[in-house]
DRENTORPA-537473 format. One line per 4 residues: their letters; for each residue x, y negated, z of N, C-alpha, C, O, CB. Coordinates in steps of 0.1 Angstrom, whole numbers, plus 5000, padded with zeros to 4 digits. Glycine has a CB too. Layout:
BEGIN
A) X Y Z X Y Z X Y Z X Y Z X Y Z | ...
% end
This chain:
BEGIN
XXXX) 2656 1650 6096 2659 1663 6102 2649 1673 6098 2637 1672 6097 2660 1661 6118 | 2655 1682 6096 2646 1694 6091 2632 1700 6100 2631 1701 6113 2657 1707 6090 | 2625 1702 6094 2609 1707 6102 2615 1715 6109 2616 1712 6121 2595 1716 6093 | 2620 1728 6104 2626 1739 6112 2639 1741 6116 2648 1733 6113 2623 1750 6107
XXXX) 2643 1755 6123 2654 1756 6120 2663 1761 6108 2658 1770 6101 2656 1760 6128 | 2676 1757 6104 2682 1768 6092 2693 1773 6095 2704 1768 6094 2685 1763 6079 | 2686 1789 6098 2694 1800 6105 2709 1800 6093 2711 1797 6081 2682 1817 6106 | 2716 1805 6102 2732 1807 6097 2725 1822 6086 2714 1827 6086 2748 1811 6116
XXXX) 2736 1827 6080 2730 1844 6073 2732 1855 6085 2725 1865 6084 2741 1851 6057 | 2742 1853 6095 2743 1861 6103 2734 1863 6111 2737 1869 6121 2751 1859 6106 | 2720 1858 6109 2710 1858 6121 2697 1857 6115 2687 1853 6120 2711 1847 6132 | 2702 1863 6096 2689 1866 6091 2686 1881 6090 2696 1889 6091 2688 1860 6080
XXXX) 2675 1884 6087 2670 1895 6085 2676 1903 6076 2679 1901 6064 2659 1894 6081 | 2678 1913 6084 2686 1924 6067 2683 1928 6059 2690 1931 6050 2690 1934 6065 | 2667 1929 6061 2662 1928 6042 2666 1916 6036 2672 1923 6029 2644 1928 6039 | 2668 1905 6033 2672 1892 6032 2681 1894 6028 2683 1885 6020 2672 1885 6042
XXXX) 2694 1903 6030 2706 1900 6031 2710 1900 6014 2718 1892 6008 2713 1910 6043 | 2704 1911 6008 2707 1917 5994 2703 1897 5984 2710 1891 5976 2692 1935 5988 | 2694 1896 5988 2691 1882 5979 2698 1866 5980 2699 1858 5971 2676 1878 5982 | 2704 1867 5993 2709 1858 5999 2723 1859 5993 2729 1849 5989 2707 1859 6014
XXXX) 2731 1876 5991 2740 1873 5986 2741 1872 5971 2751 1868 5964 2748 1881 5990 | 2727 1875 5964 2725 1871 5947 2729 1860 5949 2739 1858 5943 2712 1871 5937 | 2721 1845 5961 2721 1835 5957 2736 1826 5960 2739 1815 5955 2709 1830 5963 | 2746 1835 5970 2758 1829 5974 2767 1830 5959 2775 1821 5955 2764 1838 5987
XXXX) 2764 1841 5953 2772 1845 5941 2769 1833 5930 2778 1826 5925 2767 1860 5935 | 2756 1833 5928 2751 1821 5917 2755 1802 5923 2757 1793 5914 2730 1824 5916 | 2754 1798 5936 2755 1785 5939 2768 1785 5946 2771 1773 5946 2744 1779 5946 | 2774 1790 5951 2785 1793 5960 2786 1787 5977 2796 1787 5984 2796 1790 5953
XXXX) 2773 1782 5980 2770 1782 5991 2759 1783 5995 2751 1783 5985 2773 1774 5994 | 2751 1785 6011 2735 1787 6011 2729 1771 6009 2735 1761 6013 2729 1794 6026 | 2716 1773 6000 2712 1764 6000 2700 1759 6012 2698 1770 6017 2711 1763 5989 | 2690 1749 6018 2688 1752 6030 2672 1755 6028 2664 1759 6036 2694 1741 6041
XXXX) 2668 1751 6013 2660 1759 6013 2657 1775 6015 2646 1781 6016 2659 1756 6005 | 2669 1781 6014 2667 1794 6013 2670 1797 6030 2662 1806 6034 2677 1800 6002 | 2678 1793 6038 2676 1790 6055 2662 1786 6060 2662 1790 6071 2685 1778 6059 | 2650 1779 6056 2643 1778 6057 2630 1788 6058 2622 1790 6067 2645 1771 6052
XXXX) 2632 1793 6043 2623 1807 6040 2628 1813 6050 2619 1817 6058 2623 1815 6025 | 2638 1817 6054 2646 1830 6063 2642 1830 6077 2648 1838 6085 2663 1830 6064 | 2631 1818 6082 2622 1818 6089 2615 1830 6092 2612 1835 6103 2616 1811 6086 | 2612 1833 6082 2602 1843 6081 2610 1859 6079 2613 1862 6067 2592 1838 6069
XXXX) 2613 1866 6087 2619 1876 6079 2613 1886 6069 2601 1890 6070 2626 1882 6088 | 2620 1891 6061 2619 1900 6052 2610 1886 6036 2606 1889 6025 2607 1916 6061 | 2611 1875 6041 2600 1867 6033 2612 1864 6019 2609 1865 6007 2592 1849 6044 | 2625 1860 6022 2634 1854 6015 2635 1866 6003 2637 1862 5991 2648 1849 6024
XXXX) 2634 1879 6005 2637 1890 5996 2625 1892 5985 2626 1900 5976 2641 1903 6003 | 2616 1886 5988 2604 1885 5981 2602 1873 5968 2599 1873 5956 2595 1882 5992 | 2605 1863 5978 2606 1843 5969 2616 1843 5960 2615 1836 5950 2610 1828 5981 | 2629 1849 5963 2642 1846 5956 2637 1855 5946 2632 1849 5936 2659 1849 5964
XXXX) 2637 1869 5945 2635 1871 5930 2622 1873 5922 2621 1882 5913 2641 1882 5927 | 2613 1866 5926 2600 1861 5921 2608 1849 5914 2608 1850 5901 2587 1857 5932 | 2614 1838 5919 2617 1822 5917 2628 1828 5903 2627 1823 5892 2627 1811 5934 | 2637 1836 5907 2646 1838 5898 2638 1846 5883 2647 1847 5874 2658 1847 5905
XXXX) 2629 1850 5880 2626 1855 5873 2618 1844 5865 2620 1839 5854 2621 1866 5878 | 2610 1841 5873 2602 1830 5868 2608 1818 5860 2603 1812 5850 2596 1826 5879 | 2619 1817 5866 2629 1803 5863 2639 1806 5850 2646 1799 5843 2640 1797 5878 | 2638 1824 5851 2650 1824 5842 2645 1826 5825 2635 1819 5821 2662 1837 5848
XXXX) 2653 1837 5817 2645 1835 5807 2637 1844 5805 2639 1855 5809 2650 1833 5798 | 2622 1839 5795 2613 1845 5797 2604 1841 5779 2612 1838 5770 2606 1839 5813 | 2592 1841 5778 2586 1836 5766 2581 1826 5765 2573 1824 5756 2578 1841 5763 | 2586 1816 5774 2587 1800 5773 2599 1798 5772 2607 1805 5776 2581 1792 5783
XXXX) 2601 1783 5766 2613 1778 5759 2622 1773 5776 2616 1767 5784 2609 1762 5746 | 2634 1777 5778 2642 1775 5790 2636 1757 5798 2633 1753 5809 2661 1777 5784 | 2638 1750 5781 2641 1735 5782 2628 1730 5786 2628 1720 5793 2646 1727 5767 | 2613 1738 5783 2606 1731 5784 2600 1737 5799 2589 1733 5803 2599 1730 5772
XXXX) 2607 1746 5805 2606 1751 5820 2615 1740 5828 2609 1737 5838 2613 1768 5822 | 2624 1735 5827 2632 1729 5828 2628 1713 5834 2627 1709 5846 2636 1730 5816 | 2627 1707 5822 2620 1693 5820 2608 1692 5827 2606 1681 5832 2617 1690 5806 | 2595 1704 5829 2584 1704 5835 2585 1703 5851 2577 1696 5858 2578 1716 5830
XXXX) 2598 1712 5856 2598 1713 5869 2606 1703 5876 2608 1702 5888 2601 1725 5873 | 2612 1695 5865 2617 1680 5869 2604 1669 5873 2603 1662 5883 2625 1672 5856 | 2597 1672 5861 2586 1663 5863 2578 1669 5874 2571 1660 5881 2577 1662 5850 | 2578 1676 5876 2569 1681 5887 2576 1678 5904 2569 1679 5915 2567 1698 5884
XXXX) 2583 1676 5904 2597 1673 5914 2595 1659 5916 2591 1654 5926 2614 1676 5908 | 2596 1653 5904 2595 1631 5908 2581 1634 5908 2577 1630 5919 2601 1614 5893 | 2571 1639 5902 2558 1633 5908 2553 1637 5921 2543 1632 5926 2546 1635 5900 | 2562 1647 5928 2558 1648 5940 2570 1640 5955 2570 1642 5967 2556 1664 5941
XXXX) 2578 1632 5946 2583 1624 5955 2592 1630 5963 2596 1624 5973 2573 1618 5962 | 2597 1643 5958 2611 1650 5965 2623 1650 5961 2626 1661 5955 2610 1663 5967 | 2630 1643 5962 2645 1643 5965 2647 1653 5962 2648 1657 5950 2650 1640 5977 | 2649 1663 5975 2658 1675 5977 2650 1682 5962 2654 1677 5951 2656 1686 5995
XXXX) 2642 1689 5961 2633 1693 5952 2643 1688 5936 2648 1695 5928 2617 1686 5955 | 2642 1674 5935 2646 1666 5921 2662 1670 5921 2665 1677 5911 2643 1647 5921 | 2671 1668 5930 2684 1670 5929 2685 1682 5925 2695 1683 5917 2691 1666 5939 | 2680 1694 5928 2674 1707 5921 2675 1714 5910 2682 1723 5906 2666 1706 5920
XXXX) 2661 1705 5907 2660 1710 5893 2667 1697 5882 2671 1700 5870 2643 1714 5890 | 2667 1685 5886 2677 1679 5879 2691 1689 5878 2693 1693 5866 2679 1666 5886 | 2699 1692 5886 2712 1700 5888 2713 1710 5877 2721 1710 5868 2711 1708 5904 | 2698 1722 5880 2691 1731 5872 2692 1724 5856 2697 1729 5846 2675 1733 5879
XXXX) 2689 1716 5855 2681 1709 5841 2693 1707 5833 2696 1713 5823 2672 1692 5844 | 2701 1697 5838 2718 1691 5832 2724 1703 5830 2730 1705 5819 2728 1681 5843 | 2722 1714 5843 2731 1728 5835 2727 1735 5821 2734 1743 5814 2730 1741 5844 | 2714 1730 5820 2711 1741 5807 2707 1730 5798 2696 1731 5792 2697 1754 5809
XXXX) 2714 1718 5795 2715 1708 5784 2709 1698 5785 2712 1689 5777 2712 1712 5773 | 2699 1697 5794 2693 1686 5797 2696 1671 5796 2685 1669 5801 2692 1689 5805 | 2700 1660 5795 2712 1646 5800 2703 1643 5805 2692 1647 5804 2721 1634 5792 | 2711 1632 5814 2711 1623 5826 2700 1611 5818 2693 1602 5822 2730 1616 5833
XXXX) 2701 1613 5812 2693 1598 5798 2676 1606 5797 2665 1601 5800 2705 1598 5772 | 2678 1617 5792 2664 1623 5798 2658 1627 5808 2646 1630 5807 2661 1630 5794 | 2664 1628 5819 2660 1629 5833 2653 1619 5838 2644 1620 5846 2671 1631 5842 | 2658 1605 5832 2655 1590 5835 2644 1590 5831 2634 1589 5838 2664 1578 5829
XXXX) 2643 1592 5816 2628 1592 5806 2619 1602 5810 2608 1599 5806 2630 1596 5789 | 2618 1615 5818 2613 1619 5827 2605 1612 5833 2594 1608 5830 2619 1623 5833 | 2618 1610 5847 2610 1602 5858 2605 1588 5857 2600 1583 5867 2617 1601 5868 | 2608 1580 5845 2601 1569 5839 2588 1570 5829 2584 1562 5821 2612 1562 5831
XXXX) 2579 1584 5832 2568 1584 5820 2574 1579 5808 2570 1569 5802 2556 1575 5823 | 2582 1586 5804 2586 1577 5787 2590 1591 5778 2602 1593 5776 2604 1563 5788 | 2581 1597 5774 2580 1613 5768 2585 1611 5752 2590 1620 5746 2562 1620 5770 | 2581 1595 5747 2586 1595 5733 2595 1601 5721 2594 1606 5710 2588 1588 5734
XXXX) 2606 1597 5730 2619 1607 5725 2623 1625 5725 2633 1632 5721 2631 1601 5734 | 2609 1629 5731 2611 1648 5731 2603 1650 5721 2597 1640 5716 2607 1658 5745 | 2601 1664 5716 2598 1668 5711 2580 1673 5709 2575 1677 5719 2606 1673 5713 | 2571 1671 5697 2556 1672 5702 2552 1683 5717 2546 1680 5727 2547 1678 5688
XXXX) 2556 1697 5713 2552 1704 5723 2560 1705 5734 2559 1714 5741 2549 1715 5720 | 2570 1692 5737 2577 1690 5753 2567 1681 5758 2561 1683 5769 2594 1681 5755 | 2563 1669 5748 2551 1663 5748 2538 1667 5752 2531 1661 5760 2549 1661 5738 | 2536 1675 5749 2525 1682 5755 2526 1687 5766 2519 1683 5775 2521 1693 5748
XXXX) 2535 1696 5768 2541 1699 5781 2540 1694 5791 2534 1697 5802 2551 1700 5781 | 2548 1681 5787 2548 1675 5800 2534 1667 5803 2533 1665 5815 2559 1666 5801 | 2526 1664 5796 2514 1657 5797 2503 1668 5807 2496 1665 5815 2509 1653 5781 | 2505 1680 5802 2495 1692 5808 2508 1693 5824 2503 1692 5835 2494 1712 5794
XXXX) 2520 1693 5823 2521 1691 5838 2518 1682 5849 2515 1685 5860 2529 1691 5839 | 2519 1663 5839 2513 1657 5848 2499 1658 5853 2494 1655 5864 2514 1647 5844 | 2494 1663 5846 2477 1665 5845 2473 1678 5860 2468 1676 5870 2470 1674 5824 | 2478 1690 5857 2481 1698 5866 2484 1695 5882 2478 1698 5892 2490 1704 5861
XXXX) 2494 1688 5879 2500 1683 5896 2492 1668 5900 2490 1664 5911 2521 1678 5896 | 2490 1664 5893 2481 1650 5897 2470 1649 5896 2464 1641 5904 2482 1641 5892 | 2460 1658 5885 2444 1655 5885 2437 1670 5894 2426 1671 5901 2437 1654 5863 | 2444 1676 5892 2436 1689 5896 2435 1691 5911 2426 1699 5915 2442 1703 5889
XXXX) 2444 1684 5922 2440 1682 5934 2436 1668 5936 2440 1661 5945 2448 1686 5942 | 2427 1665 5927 2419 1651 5928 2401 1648 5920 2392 1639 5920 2430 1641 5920 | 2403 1658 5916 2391 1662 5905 2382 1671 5910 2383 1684 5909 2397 1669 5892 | 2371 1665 5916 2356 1674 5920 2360 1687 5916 2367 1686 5905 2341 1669 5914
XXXX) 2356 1699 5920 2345 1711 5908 2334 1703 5904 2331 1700 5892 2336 1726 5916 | 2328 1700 5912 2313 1696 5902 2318 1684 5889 2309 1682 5881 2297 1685 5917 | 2330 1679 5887 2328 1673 5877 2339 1680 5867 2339 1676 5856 2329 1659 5879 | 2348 1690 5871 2353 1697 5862 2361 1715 5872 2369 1716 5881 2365 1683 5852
XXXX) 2354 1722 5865 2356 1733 5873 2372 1738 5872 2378 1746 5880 2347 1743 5868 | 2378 1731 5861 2397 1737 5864 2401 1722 5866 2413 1722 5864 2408 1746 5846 | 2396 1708 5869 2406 1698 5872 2416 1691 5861 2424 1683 5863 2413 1704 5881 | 2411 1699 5848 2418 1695 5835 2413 1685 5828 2403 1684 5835 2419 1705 5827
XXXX) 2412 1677 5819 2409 1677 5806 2409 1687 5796 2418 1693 5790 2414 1669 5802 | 2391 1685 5796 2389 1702 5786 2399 1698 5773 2409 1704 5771 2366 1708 5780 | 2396 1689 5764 2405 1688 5753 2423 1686 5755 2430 1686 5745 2399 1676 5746 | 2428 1684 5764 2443 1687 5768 2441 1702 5770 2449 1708 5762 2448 1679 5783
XXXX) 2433 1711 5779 2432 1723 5776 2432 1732 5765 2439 1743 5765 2425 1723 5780 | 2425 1729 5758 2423 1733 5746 2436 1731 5736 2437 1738 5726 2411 1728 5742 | 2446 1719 5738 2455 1714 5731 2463 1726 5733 2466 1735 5725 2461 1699 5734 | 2467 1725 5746 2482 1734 5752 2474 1750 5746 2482 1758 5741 2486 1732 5777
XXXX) 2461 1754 5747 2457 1768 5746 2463 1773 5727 2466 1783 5722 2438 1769 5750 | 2461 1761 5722 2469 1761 5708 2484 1760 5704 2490 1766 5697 2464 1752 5701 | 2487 1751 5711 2503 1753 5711 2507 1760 5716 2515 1762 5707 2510 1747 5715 | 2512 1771 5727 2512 1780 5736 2509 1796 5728 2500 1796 5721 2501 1776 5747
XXXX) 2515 1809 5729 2512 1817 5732 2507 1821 5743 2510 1813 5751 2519 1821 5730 | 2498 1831 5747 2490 1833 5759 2506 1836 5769 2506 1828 5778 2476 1849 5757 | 2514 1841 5770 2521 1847 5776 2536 1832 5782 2544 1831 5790 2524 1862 5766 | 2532 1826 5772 2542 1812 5776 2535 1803 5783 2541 1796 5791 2548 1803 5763
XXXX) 2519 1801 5782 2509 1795 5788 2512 1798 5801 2519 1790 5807 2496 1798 5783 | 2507 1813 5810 2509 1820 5819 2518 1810 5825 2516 1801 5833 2513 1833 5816 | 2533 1817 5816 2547 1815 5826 2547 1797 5828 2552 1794 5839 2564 1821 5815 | 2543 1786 5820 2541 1772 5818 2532 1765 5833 2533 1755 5841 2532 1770 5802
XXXX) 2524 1777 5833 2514 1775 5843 2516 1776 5857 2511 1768 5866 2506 1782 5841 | 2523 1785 5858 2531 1792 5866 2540 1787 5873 2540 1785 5885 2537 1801 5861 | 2549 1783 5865 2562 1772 5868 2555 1760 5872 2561 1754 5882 2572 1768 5855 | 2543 1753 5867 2539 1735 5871 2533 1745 5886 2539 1739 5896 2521 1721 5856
XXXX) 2526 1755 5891 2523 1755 5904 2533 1759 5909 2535 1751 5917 2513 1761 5908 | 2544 1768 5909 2551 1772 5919 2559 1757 5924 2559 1753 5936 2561 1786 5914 | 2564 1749 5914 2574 1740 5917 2563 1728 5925 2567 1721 5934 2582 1734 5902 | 2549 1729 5920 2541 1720 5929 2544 1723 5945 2548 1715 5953 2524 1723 5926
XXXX) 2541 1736 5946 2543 1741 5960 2556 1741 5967 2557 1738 5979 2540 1753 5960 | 2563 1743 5959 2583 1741 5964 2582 1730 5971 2582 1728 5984 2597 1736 5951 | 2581 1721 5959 2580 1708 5964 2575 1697 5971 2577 1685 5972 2579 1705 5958 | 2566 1706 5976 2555 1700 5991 2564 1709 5995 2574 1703 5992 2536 1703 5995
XXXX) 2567 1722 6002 2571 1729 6010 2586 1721 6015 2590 1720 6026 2571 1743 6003 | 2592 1715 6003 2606 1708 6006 2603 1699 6010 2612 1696 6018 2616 1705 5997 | 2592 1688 6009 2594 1677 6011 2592 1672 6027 2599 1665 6035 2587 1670 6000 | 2576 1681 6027 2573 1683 6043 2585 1685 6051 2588 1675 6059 2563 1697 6046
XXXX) 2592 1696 6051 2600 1702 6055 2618 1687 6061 2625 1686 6072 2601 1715 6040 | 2617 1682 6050 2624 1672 6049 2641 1675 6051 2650 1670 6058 2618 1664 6059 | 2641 1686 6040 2657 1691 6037 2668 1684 6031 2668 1681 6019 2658 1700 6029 | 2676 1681 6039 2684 1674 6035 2695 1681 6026 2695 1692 6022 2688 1669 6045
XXXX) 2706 1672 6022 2708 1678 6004 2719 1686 6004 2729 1685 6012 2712 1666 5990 | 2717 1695 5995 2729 1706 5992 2734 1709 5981 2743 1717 5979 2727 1717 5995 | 2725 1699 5970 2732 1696 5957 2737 1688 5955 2741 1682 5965 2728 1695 5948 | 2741 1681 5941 2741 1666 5937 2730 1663 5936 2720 1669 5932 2747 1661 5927
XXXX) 2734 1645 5942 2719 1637 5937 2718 1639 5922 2725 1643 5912 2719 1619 5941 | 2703 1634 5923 2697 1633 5910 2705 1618 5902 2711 1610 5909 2679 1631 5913 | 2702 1619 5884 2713 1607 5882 2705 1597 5887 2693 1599 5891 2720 1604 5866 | 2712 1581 5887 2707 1573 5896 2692 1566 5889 2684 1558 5894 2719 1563 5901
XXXX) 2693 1571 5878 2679 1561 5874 2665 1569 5877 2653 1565 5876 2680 1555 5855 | 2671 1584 5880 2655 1593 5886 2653 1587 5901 2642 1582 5905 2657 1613 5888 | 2667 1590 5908 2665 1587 5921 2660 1571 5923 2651 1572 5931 2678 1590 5930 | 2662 1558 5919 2658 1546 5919 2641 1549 5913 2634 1539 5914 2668 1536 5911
XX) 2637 1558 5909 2622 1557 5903 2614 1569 5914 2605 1576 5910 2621 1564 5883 | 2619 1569 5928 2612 1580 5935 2605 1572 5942 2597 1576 5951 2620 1591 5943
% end
């Protein structure tokens, strides 16, 4: 059962109302993440087209936004979150065969700089809220650092960066929250690896 409540649209905020109907138009129902944010009023007209911008296209590769905020989804153990951006992922070419290799650490079959990618995401969402300052002041491996700062344009880095925290945060925000689903599940060999 959900942390909070998730207001109907009729009893959200009317600043709210303009984003809520971008998002009815694009999924064709509310999703309850977005009932959730609407907690807060005037907050949902802010998150939706920050998320949409961020997610859409930009000077990083769609696929490797994509694949990152999957991985970032199973390593934080969210369901709702994974059925998501899996959903997200399969729409823009993704298969069900690499969603698995995803959420199975098995990066072999992509490409070097998905490779990379995803290695600087695991690193991001798993070492850097585990890693002193006093033994490393960004929580990285300076030479993984230095890898992605060469593969990367400064401006795909940013958006790369961007995307492994915002979806870090989603994805605690969803999981705490404990939203139940409004997509399809994830295919069955991500969800069996959660």
């Amino acid at each position: 059962m959900a942390l909070v409540p998730l207001p109907e649209k009729e009893s959200m905020d009317p600043a709210d109302l303009p984003a809520i109907e971008t998002g009815l138009a694009a999924f064709g129902h509310m999703l309850h993440t977005w009932q959730a944010v609407a907690n807060v009023p005037g907050l949902f007209s802010k998150y939706f087209p920050f998320l949409r911008t961020l997610t859409g296209p930009g000077p990083l590769d769609q696929r490797i936004k994509e694949i990152t905020a999957v991985q970032v989804a199973v390593l934080n153990h969210c369901r709702y979150t994974v059925s998501h951006r899996c959903f997200s992922a399969q729409g823009k070419g993704v298969t069900a065969e690499e969603l698995v290799r995803i959420a199975a650490n098995d990066f072999e079959s992509f490409s070097e700089t998905e490779r990379l990618a995803l290695e600087f995401t695991r690193a991001v969402t798993l070492d850097v809220p585990v890693v002193a300052a006093a033994e490393s002041a960004t929580g990285v491996d300076e030479t993984l650092r230095e890898r992605v700062k060469e593969a990367f344009e400064p401006e795909q880095l940013v958006e790369l960066l961007m995307s492994i925290s915002l979806w870090n945060a989603i994805a605690r925000f969803h999981r705490v929250l404990d939203l139940g689903p409004d997509l399809p599940e994830a295919p069955a060999g991500v969800e069996e690896l959660l």
